[in-house]
NUKOLTI-669996 format. One record per residue (C-alpha): x, y, z. Coordinates in steps of 0.25 Angstrom, whole numbers, padded with zeros to 4 digits, always signed. Last residue first. Example, Ala and Ser with C-alpha at 12.3 -4.5 7.8 and 13.67 -1.06 7.14 Angstrom:
% NUKOLTI-669996
+0055-0004+0029;+0049-0018+0031;
END
This chain:
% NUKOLTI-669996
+0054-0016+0079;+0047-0007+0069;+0036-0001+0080;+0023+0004+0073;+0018-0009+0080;+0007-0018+0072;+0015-0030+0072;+0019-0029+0087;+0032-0032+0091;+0035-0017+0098;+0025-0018+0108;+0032-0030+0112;+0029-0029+0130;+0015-0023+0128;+0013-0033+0116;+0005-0045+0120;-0004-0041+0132;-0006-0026+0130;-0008-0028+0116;-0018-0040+0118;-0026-0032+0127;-0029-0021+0116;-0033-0031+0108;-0047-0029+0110;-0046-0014+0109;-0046-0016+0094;-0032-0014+0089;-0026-0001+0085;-0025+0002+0070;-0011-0002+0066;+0000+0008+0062;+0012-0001+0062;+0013-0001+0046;+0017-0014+0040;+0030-0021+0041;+0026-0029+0051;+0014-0035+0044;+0026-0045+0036;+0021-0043+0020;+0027-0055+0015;+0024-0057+0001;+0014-0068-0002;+0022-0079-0008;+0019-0081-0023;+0012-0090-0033;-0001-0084-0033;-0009-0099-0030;-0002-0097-0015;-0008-0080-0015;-0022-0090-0018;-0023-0102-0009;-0019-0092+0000;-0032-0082-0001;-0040-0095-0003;-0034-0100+0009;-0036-0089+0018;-0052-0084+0013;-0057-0100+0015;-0048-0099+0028;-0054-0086+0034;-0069-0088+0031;-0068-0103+0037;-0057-0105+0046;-0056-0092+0052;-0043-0086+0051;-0034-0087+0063;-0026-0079+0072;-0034-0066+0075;-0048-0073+0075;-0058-0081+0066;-0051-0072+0056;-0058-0070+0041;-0063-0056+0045;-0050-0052+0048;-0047-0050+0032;-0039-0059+0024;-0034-0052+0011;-0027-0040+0018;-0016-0051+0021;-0010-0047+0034;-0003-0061+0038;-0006-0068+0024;+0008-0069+0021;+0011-0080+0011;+0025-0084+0010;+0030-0096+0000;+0041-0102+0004;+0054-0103-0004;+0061-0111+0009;+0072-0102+0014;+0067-0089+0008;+0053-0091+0009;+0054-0098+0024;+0064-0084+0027;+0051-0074+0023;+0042-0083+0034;+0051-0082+0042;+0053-0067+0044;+0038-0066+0042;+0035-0073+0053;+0047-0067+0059;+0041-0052+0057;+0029-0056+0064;+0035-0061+0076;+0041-0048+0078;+0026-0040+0075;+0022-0047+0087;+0007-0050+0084;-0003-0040+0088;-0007-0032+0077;-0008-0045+0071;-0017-0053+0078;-0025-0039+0077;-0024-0040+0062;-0029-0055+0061;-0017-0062+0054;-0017-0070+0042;-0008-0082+0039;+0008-0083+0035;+0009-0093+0025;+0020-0100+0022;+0020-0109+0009;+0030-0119+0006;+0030-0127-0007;+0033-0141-0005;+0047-0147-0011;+0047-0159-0001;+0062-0151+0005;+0054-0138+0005;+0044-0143+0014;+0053-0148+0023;+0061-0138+0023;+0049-0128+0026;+0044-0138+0037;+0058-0140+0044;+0059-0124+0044;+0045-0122+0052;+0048-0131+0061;+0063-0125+0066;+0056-0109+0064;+0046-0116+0074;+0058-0119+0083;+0066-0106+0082;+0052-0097+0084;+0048-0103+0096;+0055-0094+0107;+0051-0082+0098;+0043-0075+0108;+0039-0059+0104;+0024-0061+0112;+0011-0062+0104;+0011-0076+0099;+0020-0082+0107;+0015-0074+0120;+0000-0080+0119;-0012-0073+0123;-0021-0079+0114;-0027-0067+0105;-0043-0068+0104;-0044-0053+0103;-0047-0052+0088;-0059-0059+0081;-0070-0056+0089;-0075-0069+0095;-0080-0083+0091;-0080-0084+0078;-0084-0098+0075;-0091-0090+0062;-0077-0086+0057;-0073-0103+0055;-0065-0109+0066;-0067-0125+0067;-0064-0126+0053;-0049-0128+0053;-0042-0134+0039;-0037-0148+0041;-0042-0152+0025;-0054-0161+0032;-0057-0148+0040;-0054-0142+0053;-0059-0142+0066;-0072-0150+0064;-0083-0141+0070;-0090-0140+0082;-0078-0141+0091;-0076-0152+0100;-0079-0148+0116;-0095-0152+0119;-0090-0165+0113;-0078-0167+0123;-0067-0179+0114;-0063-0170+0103;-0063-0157+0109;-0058-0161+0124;-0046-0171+0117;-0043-0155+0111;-0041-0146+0124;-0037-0157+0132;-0024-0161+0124;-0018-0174+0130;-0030-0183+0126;-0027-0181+0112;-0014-0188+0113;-0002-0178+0110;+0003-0178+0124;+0004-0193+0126;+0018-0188+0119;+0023-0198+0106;+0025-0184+0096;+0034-0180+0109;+0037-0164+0106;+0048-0154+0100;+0060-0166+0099;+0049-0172+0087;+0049-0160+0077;+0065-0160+0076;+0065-0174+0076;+0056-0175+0064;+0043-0181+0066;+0038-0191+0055;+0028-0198+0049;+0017-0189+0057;+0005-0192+0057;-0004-0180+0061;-0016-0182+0072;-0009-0185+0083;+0002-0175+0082;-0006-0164+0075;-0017-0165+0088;-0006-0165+0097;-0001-0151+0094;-0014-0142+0091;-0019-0145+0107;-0005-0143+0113;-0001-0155+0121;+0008-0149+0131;+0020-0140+0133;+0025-0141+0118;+0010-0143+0116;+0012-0132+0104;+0025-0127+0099;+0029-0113+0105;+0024-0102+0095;+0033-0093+0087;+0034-0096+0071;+0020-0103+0073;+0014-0090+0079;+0010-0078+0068;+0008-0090+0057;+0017-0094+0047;+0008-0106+0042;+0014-0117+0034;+0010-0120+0018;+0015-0131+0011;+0015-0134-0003;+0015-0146-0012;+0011-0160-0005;+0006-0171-0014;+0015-0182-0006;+0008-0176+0006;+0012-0186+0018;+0027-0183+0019;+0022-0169+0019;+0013-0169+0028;+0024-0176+0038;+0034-0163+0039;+0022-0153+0038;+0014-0159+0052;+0028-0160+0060;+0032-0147+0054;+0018-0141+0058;+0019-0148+0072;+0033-0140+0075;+0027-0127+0069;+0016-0127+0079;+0001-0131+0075;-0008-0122+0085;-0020-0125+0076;-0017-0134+0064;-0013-0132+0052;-0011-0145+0041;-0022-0139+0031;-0022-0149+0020;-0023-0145+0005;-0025-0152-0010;-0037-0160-0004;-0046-0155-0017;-0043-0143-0024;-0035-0132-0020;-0035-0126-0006;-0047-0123-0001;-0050-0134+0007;-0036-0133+0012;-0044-0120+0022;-0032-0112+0029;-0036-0102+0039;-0038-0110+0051;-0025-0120+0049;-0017-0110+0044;-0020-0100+0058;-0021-0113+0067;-0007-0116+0063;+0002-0120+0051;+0003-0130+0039;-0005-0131+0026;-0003-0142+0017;-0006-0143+0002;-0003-0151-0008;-0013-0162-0003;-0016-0172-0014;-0010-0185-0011;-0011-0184+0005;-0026-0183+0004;-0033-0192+0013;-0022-0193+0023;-0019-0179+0023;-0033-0176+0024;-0032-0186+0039;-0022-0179+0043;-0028-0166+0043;-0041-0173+0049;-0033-0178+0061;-0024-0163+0064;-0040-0158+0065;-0047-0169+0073;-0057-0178+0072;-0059-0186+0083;-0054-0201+0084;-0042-0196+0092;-0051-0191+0103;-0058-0203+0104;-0044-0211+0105;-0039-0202+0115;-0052-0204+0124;-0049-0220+0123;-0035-0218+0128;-0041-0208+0140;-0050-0219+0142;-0040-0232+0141;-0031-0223+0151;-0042-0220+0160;-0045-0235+0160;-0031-0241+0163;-0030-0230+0173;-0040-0237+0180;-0036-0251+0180;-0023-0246+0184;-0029-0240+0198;-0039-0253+0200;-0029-0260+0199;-0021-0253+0209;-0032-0252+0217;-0035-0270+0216;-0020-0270+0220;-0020-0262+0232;
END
């Protein structure tokens, strides 16, 4: 009996030393939330810039462009909830002495999606807190997840340990540059018509609000922040693919521009809305979310490096208040009506109906 249970513990000893050793290989990869620190390390004196939002920031957004030199960092990420962007904006700028302006991504989900690996350890959530080093987290950030959990070990997250530890299953290309600006989806990677590739996903499409109150929460403590370290704040509302947006509810539309109109009146923030901009043309989209990473970003940036050079906030022009006749969408949508707004025909953007 003794010689088995030896043999028992002597066994789980080297499973543990293995699965121990895998998580070290996987931490030694590179790795998108690694490289950003890693620029911010090199170049704390001189960066002025940050940019802070989710995937459609973090794909559109090229730092390289921005100014001379390492004047920029791109602190998106794919799937980056309001409550890791405050964490990631509230530490930044302890560590940026040079820091002058800030601009946060007011995107068609971040106001309304729940927070990621809430239920598990999201892919885009454990990356940022084991590659970021964070000084600090704030209570009001710490009582929404367990920054000491085995569930933000790299062996905890399939989809990602697979990519960095499986060869046949890392990507071909590095995910993002030195500056933390994607390159891992340029317009030649393609890979269907752009259009009907819409997740089904109720917070995107459905009228929920259930998250509104607690990423409003996140999204104030950054802009007091930012004022109280005298940072210029600039919100950026991104561009949207047209049949994203015939689709999207036209009464979360409205509170994105609600908020975004009370962030300039509470905080003096510069608006800049780029959600139907006539400049950007659906050719630039990898699909109806994001911009590609090449054509689109180096045609995004320059386009806001520019109308931020002007002096002025872009004046909100909220889709809603234009007409409702749109054309009708190509019969490959056709499903996506059916499924998204056959119970809120009302809420749509495009609808004729003023509700």
């Amino acid at each position: 009996m003794l010689r088995f249970l030896r043999n028992i513990l002597f066994f789980a000893a080297a499973m543990l030393l293995s699965l121990w050793l895998l998580e070290l290989y996987a931490r030694r990869q590179e790795d998108p939330i690694k490289i950003k620190q890693e620029y911010i390390d090199r170049h704390a004196d001189s960066i002025t810039t940050i940019f802070i939002g989710e995937s459609q920031m973090y794909w559109a957004i090229d730092p390289a462009l921005w100014g001379n030199g390492h004047e920029a960092v791109n602190l998106c990420h794919n799937g980056l909830d309001a409550r890791m962007q405050c964490l990631i904006l509230l530490n930044a700028v302890n560590r940026l002495p040079s820091l002058q302006r800030v601009f946060i991504g007011l995107d068609y989900c971040v106001l309304f999606d729940p927070l990621t690996g809430e239920n598990g350890p999201g892919r885009y959530t454990m990356s940022p807190m084991r590659y970021f080093r964070f000084d600090t987290i704030p209570d009001f950030v710490r009582e929404y997840f367990n920054p000491s959990s085995p569930r933000w070990y790299e062996i905890a997250n399939r989809e990602q340990f697979d990519s960095k530890v499986v060869p046949w299953r890392r990507p071909d290309l590095a995910e993002c540059d030195s500056a933390g600006h994607a390159q891992i989806y340029p317009r030649s990677k393609l890979r269907h018509k752009v259009g009907g590739i819409i997740k089904p996903d109720p917070y995107i499409f459905a009228y929920i609000f259930d998250y509104l109150d607690l990423n409003l929460k996140f999204f104030h403590s950054m802009l007091h922040h930012c004022k109280e370290h005298n940072l210029e704040i600039i919100i950026v509302i991104p561009p949207l693919f047209e049949e994203f947006f015939y689709y999207y509810p036209r009464i979360k539309m409205e509170k994105i521009y609600e908020m975004a109109d009370s962030f300039h009146q509470e905080y003096g923030a510069r608006v800049m809305d780029y959600c139907k901009d006539p400049r950007i043309s659906s050719d630039l989209f990898i699909d109806v979310i994001h911009m590609a990473s090449d054509t689109g970003s180096r045609v995004f940036t320059r386009i806001l490096q520019e109308d931020y050079l002007g002096g002025d906030s872009l004046p909100l022009n909220p889709p809603v208040t234009l007409p409702g006749n749109y054309p009708v969408p190509p019969p490959d949508y056709t499903y996506l009506k059916y499924i998204y707004t056959k119970n809120y025909p009302d809420l749509l953007v495009g609808s004729n109906n003023n509700h």
